[in-house]
N, C-alpha and C positions, 0 to 999 in steps of 0.2 A: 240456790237459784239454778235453774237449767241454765247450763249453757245456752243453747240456741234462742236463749232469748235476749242474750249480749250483745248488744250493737256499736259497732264501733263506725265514727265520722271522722273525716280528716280535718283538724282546726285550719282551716285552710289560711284566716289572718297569721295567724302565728307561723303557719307553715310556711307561708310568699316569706313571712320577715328571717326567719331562720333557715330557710334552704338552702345557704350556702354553707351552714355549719356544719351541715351534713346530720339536722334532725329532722323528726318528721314526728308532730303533735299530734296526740288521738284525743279525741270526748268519744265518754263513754260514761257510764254511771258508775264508779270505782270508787273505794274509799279503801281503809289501811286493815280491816278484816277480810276482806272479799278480794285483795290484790290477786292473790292464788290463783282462782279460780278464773279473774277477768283476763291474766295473763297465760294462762292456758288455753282459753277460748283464742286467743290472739294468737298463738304460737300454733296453735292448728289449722287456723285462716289461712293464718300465710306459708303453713310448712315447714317449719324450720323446727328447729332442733335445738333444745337446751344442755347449755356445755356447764353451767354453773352459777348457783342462786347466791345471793348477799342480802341480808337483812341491817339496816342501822336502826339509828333510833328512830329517824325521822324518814328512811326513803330505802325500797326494796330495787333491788337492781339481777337484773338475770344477763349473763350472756348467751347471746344468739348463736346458730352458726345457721346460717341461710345462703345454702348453694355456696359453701364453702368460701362466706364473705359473715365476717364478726359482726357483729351488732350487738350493741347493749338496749333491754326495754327496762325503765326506767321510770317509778312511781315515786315522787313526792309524797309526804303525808302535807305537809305546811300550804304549801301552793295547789295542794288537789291534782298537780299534772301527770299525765301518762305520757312517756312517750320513747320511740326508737331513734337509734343515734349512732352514727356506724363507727366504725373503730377507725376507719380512714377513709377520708372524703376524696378521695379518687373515686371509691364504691358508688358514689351519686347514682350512677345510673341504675344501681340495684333499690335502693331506698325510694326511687321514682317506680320501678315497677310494684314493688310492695303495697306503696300508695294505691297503684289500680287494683291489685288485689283486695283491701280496704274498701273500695270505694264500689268496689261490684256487688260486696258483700251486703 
């Protein structure tokens, strides 16, 4: 799949419920062979930089480093979820600009 035909929305119900925890829910069309590729398309979007991949059985995890603030992006296989989640929720206000970056795109 091309990239640029990747489209990421922000779950915005999930998003209002969990913005204090300091996540931020994507839809996108992903499943557990295509992770790779939908998370690169993601990681280009927004700019950032990958410090480090994890694979289990059930869920791939990469950390972030965007503008010198952690963040983990973060696929389930079970639940289908994609999503970024910061290392420390003081960062809030980075994960909100992320969002608009997302949301232009």
């Amino acid at each position: 799949m091309d990239t640029t035909e990747i489209r990421f929305t922000i779950n915005s119900t999930i998003a209002q419920s969990f913005n204090q925890l300091g996540c931020l829910y994507i839809s996108t069309e992903i499943d557990w062979d295509r992770f790779d590729s939908v998370a690169s398309a993601l990681v280009k979007l927004i700019d950032a930089k990958v410090k480090n991949k994890e694979s289990g059985a059930d869920q791939h995890r990469w950390q972030l480093d965007f503008e010198g603030v952690r963040i983990y992006l973060t696929y389930e296989d079970i639940s289908e979820s994609f999503w970024l989640e910061l290392e420390h929720i003081q960062d809030q206000d980075v994960l909100d600009f992320i969002a608009t970056l997302i949301e232009k795109k």
